[in-house]
C-alpha positions as CSV (number, residue, x, y, z in Angstrom):
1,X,-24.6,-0.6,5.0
2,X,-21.4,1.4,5.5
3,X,-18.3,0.9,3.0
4,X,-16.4,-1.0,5.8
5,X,-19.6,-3.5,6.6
6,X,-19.6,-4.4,2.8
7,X,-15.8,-4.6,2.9
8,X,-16.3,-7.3,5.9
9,X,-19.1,-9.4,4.4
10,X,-16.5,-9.3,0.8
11,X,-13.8,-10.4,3.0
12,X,-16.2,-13.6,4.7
13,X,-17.2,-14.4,1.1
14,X,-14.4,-14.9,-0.5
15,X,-12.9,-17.0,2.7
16,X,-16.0,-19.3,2.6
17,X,-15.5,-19.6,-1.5
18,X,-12.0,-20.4,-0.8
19,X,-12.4,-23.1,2.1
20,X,-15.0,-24.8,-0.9
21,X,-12.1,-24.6,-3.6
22,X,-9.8,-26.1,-1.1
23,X,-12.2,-29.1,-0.5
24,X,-12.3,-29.7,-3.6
25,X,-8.3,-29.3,-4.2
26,X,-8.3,-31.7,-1.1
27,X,-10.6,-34.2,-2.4
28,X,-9.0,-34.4,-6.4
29,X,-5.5,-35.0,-4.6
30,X,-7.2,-38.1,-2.3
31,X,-8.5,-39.5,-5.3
32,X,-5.6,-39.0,-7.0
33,X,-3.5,-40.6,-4.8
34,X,-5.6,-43.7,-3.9
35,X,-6.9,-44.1,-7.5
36,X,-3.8,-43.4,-9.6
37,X,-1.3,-43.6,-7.0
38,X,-0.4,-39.9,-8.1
39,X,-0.9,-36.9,-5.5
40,X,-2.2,-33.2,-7.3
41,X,1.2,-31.2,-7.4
42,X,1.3,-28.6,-5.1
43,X,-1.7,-28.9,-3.5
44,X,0.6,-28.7,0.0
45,X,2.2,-25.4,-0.9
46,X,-1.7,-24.1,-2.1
47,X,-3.0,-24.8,1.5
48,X,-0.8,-24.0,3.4
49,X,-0.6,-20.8,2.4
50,X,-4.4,-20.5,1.9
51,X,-5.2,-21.6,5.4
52,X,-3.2,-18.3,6.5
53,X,-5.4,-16.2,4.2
54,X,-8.5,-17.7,4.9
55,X,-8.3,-17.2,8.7
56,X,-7.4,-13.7,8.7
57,X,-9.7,-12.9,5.4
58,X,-12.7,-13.9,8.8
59,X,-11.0,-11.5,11.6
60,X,-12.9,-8.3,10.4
61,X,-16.4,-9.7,10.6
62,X,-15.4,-12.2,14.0
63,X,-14.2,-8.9,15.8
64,X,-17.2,-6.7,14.5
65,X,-19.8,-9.6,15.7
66,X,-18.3,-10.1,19.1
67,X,-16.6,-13.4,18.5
68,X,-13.4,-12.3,19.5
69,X,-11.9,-14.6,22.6
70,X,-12.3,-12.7,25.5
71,X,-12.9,-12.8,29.2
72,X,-15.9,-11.1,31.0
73,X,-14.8,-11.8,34.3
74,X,-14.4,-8.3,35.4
75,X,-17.0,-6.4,33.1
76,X,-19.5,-8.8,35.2
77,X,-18.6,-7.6,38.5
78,X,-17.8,-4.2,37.7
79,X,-20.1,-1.0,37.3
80,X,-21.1,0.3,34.3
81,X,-18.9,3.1,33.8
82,X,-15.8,0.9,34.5
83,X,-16.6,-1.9,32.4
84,X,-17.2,0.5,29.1
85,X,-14.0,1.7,30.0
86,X,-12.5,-1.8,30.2
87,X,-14.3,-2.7,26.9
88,X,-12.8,0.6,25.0
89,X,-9.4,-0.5,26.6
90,X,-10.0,-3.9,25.4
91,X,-10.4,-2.4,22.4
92,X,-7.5,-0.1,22.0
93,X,-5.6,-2.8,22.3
94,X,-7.3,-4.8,19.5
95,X,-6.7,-1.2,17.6
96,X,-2.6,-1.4,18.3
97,X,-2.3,-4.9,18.0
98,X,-3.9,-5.3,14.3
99,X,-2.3,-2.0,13.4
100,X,1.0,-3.2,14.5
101,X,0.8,-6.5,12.7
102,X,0.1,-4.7,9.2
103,X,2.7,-2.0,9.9
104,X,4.8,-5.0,10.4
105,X,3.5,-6.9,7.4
106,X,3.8,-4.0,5.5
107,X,8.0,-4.5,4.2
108,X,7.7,-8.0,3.9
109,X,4.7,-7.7,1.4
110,X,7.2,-5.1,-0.7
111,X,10.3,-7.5,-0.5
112,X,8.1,-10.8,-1.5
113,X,7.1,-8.4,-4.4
114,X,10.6,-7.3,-5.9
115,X,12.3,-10.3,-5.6
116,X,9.4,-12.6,-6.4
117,X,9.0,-14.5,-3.4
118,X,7.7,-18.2,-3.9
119,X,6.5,-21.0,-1.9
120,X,7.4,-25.4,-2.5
121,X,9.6,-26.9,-4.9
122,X,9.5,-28.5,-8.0
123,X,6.3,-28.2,-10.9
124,X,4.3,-25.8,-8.3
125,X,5.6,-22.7,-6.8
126,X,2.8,-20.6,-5.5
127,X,3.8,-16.9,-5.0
128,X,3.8,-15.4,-0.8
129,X,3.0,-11.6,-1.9
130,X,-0.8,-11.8,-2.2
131,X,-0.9,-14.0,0.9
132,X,1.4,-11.3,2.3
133,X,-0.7,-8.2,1.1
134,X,-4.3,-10.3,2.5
135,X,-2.3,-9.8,5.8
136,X,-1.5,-6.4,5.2
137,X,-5.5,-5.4,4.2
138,X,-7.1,-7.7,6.3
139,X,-5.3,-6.5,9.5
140,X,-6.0,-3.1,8.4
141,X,-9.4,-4.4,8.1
142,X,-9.4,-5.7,12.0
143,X,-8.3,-2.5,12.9
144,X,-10.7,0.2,11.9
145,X,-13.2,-2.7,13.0
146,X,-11.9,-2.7,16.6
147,X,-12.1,2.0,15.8
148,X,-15.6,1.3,15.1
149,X,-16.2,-0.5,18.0
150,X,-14.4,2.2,20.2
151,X,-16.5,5.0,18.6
152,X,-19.7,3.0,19.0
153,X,-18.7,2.3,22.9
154,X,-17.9,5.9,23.5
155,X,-20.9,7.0,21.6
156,X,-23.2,5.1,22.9
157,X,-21.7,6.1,26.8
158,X,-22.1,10.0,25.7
159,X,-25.9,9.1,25.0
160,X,-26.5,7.2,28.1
């Protein structure tokens, strides 16, 4: 198991331990509200947030595993040289488009870190930088996934 494969099943882990903490968040701020007619403070701010996190903490290991949305329409019909070239296009573009997002990501994370950049109002505040920097890495992630794929496409061409 390679560095990156242990650094995609870290990255699944930790989203499926966080969607159990947020049930249980969810289900203490029901209670609280029906029982005691008080809600759990900030538990609003907390998912919202975490629901950002969570989805892109599963991109690396739903790209690496196929699961990615895509259309097979022409790599059906088309021969096999020309769909492995459509699938490493397909995948450059996955490349650019995750590296462009954590480029992108990359100064907001910074500011949300100087000036202390919080989310809600009132008794909770829940800090945006490590929501911000889980963009920046798992983006990064997404992309050397989507290089991995290209290599393994090409490769596997050069042996054919």
């Amino acid at each position: 198991m390679t560095v990156l494969d242990r650094a995609i099943q870290w990255c699944h882990k930790v989203s499926a331990f966080w969607v159990v903490v947020l049930a249980v968040l969810i289900i203490i701020d029901v209670c609280g509200r029906y029982f005691f007619n008080t809600p759990l403070i900030g538990t609003a701010e907390i998912i919202k947030n975490s629901v950002v996190a969570i989805a892109f903490l599963q991109l690396p290991l739903a790209i690496d595993r196929g699961g990615m949305l895509k259309t097979t329409l022409l790599l059906d019909y088309a021969a096999p040289r020309v769909s492995r070239c459509l699938q490493v296009f397909g995948y450059l573009l996955g490349f650019l488009f995750f590296l462009a997002i954590a480029y992108s990501s990359w100064q907001p994370f910074i500011d949300a870190w100087q000036i202390n950049e919080y989310e809600g109002e009132g008794a909770l505040r829940v800090p945006t930088y490590p929501v911000r920097f889980l963009l920046v890495l798992t983006c990064g992630f997404a992309a050397l996934v989507y290089l991995r794929l290209i290599y393994r496409e090409i490769w596997f061409e050069a042996e054919s």
